[in-house]
N, C-alpha and C positions, 0 to 999 in steps of 0.2 A: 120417795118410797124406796124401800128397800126389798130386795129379791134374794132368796135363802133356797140354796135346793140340796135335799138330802136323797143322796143316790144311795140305795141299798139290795144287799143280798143275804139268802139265806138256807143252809141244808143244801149244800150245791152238791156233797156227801162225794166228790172226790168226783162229778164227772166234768172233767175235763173236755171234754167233746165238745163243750160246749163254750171254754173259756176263751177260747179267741176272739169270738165275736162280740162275747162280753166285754174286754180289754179293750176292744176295739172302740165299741160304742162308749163305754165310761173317757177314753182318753179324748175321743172326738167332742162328747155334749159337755165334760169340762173346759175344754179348750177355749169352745162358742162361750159361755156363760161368763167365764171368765173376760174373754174379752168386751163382752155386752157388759163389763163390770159389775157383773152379780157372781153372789158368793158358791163355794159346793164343796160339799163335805163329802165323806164316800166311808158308808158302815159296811159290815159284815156281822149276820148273827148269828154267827155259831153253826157247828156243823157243817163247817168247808172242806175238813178233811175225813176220808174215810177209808180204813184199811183194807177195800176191799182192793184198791186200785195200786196197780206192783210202783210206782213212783212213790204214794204218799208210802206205802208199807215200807219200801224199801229203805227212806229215810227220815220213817216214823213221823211224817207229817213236814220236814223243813223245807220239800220240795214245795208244798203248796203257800207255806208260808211267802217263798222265793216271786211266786205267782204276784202276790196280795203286793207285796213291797216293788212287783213292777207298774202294778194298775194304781201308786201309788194312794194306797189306802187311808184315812185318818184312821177309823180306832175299828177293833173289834170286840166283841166280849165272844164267850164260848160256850160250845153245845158239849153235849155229852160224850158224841163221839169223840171231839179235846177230850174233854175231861176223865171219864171212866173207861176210854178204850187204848190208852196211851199208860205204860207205865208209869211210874211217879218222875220217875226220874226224866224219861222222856216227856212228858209233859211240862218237868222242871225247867226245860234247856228249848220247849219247842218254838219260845218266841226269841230266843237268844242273836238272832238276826234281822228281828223287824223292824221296821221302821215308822212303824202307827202305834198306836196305845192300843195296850188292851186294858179295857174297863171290865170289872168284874166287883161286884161289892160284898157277894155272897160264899165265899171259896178262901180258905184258912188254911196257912198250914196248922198242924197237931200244935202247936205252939201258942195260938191264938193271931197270930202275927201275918198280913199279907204276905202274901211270893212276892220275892222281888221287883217278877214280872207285871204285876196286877198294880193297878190304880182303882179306887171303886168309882172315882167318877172322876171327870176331865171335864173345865171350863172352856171353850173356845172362844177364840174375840175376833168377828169382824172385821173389814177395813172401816167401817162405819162404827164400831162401835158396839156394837150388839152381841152382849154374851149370851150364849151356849151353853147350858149342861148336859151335858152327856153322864149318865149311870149307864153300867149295865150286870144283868143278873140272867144267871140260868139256873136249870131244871132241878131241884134240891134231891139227889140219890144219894142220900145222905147215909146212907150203911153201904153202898159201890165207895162211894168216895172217902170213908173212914177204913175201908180197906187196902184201900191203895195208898193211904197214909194221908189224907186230906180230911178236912173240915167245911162239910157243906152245908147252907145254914137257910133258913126259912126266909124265901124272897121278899114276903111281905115285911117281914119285921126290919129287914135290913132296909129297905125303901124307907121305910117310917123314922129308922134310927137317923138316915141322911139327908130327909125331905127337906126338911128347916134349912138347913146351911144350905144345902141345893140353891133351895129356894133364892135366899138372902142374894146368893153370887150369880146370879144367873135372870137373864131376862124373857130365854125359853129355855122350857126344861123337857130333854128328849131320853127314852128309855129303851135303850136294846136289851129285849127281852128274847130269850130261849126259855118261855116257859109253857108257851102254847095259845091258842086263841082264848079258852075258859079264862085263866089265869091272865091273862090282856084284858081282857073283857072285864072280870074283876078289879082290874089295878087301876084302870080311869072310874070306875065307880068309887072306890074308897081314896084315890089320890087324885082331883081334882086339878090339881097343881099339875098335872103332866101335860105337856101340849101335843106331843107326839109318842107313840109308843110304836116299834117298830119290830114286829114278829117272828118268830121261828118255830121250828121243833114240831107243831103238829101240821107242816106242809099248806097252810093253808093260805088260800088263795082270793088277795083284797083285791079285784081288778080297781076299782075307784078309792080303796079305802072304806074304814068303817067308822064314823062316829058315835059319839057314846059321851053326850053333853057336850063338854068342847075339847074334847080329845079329839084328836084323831090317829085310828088305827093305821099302821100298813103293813105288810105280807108278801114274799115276791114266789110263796108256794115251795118246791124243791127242785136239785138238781141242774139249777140252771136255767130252768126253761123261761125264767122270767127273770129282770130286770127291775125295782122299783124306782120310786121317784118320788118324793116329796115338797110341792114348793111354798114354801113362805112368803109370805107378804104383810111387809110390818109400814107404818107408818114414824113419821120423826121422833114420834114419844116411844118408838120401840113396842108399839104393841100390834099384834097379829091384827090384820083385819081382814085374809084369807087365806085359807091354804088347802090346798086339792093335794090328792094322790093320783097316781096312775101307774101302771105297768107298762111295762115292753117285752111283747114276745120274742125274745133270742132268736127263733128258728127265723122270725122275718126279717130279722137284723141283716144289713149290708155283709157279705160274705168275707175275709181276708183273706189277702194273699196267701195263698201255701198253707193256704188249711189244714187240708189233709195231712201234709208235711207236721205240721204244726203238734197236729196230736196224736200222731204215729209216736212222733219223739218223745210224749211225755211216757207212754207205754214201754218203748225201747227201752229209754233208759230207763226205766222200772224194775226192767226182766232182766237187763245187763247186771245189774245190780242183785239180784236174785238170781245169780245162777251156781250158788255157792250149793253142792253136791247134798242130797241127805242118804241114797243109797242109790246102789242098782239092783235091779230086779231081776228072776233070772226066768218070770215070764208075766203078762198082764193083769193086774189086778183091777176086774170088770167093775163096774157101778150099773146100779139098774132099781130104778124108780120102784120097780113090783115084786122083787125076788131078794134075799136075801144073797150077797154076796162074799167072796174073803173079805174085800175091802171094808163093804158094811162092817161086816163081823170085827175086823180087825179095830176100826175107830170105837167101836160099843167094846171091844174088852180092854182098850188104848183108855176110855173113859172109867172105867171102872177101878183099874189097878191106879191109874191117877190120883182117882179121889177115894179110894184103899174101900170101897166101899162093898154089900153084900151082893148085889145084881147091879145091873144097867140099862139102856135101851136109848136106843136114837132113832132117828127119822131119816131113811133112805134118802131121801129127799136133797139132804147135806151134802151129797156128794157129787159134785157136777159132770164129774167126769172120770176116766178111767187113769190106773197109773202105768206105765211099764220103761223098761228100760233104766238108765240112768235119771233119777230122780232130782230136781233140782230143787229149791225152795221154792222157785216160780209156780211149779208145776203143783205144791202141795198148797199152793194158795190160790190157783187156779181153778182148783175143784174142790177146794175148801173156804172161800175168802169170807164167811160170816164172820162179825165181830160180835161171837158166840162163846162166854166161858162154862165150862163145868160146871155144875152143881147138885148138891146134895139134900136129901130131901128123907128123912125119916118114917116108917111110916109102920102101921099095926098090919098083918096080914091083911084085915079084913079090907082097910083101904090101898093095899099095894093091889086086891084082888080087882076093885072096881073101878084102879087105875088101869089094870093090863087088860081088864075086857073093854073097856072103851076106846083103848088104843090100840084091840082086834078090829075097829069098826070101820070099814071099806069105804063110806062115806066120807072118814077124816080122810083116808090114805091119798084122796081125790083132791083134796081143798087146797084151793092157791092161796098162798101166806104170802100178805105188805107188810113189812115193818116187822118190830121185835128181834132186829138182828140178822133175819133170813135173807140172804141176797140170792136165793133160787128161787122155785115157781111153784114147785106144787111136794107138798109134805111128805108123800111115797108111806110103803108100807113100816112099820116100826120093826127093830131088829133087836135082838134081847142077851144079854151075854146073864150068863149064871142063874136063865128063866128057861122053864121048863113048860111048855102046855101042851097034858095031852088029855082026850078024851072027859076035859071038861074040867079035870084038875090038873091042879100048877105045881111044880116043884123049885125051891128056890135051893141052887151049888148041888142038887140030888136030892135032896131033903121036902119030903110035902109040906108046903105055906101052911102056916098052923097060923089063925084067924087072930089070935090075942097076942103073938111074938110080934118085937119090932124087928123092922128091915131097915138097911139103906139103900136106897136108891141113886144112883147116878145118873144123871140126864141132863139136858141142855138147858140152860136159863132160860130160854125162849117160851118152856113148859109151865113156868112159875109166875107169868105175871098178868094171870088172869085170864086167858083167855081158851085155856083147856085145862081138863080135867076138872072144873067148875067147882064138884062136888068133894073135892078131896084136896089138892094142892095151894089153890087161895088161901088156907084157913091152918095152912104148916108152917114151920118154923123152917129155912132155909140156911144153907150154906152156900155161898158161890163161894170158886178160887179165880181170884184176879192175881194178874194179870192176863195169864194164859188162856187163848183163846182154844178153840177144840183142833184147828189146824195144827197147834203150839202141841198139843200130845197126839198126834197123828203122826209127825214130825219125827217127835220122841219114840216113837212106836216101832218109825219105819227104822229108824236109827239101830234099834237092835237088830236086825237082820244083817246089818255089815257083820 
């Protein structure tokens, strides 16, 4: 009998806090396995780096890469935060140091032609014998990523274009997926042939694993906090005859030496690295959840002359903290770290009208936002550059909102995909500007004050 263990993670989204003991444990239960003469492989699914953290920012992600290549990793494939929140370029160059595969079968450059970087799937071969395929595919943001100068293409069809040859070379066939549980959940129903499908991007959490005919699912949730583990069990003909999932909670993991040491340092040098000056200030520029501030005001009209557009508005919310003094980089990503870009958004008065009373409404100003990019807590009041309301009518740059004229709108991406403004936004046609994040013209912003 043969023993197959696939250690994986996923969405670790840059907290480091947590990776030492992860390093820890992966270096330790390979060690054992190894020595018991059983095999281990070690995935990563995407979304291990995230800008909100001053190391990965600071070097656009090589830092975490450095990470992966010490816990000697075999392959990874990539999440979004790789993918649409990295330059092109820096995305070009981000694996330029690794030392694992990255599988990717879904992601083109404009040419039709793989990155360099990318492989869409990887055979592995036992000491025994027993091959491995490894695919991997993520989240199709397929107008983000032809933005940024990529081609991202429908995971399904790219699975079905590769299954067959998979198939042929291979004696189990495993899929790191960044596409979410639905889309897992989907991909053992219509691809039978997968034996393992190994999860990301919707954070969710397999403590046993999930089956789904003779698949089996696994998920190790976000952030770190988990660990997964997949074991196989084949017999001499090579074929499964069982295989469990489980998880390991991190926090109960054996502690390492110089912990705290440990990830003090990835911070330090983050902010070493970001101390590169954007102005000084010649007195504090407040932030404040329920009032409209300069600060506020300054990023909603920083958004607006950005995206050259007729009004604006943001969400207090964005801003974590106050600026004053000599301004570093650190510091504008400190109280800015969302991987949040601009966008534009069209609209007839009448729907700019029942966009801005909705986003009068005290209820939203209260609500605590997971996900969509927000790495604060609670959405604060909205702040309006070239919006006028008073006494029940609006004016847009001085001029009264006339019901049938279009407007532009400038606002944060986070507004547009779906989960506010229900009755008006969903159903527009959109502009985002990538690269730049809202930090990246707050930046800009403060820069003219020198």
């Amino acid at each position: 009998m043969e023993k197959i263990h696939l250690f994986h993670t996923n969405d670790v989204h840059s907290h480091l806090e947590h990776w030492p003991r992860i390093q820890q444990f992966l270096q330790q239960e390979k060690q054992l396995y190894q020595e018991a003469g059983e095999e281990v492989f070690l995935f990563d699914i995407g979304d291990f780096i995230d800008r909100w953290h001053p190391l990965t920012d600071a070097t656009r992600g090589a830092g975490n890469i450095k990470l992966l290549n010490e816990s000697q990793y075999t392959a990874v494939t990539i999440g979004n935060n790789e993918g649409v929140n990295l330059p092109h370029d820096d995305l070009n160059h981000l694996y330029d140091e690794a030392h694992f595969d990255v599988l990717l079968a879904n992601l083109y450059q404009k040419n039709g032609k793989f990155p360099d970087w990318v492989q869409p799937y990887r055979i592995y071969q036992t000491k025994a014998g027993t091959k491995l395929g490894v695919i991997g595919l993520t989240a199709n943001f397929s107008n983000l990523y032809e933005l940024l100068g990529w081609k991202c293409t429908d995971p399904f069809s790219e699975l079905k274009k590769w299954m067959k040859q998979l198939k042929e070379q291979s004696d189990i066939v495993i899929l790191l997926s960044h596409l979410g549980l639905r889309d897992d959940e989907r991909m053992a129903e219509e691809f039978p042939e997968l034996d393992v499908i190994l999860g990301a991007h919707t954070h969710h959490v397999l403590e046993k694993g999930k089956r789904i005919n003779e698949t089996l699912l696994g998920a190790a949730g976000k952030f770190g906090y988990y660990v997964g583990e997949i074991t196989l069990e084949l017999d001499q003909q090579k074929t499964i005859t069982n295989k469990n999932a489980i998880l390991y909670e991190v926090e109960g993991l054996p502690a390492v030496e110089n912990e705290t040491e440990l990830i003090d340092s990835f911070l330090y040098t983050g902010k070493e690295l970001l101390e590169g000056k954007v102005t000084t200030l010649d007195r504090t520029l407040e932030n404040n959840l329920f009032q409209e501030t300069e600060l506020s005001l300054l990023l909603c009209q920083a958004l607006r002359e950005w995206c050259r557009a007729d009004c604006a508005m943001i969400n207090a919310g964005l801003l974590l903290g106050p600026l004053s003094g000599t301004v570093t980089e650190y510091d504008v990503l400190s109280i800015c770290p969302h991987p949040i870009n601009p966008c534009v958004v069209e609209l007839t008065g009448e729907e700019l009208t029942k966009v801005l009373r909705e986003s009068m409404d005290k209820t939203l100003h209260h609500r605590e936002i997971k996900g969509l990019g927000f790495r604060g807590t609670i959405l604060g009041i909205f702040v309006y550059d070239q919006i006028e309301c008073h006494s029940g009518s609006i004016s847009i740059n001085h001029q009264e909102l006339l019901p049938n004229k279009t407007y532009t709108l400038a606002l944060p991406d986070m507004f547009t995909f779906g989960h506010f403004f229900k009755d008006v936004l969903p159903y527009k046609e959109k502009k985002y500007f990538l690269p730049e994040f809202l930090r990246d013209i707050l930046k800009w912003k403060l820069q003219q004050k020198n």
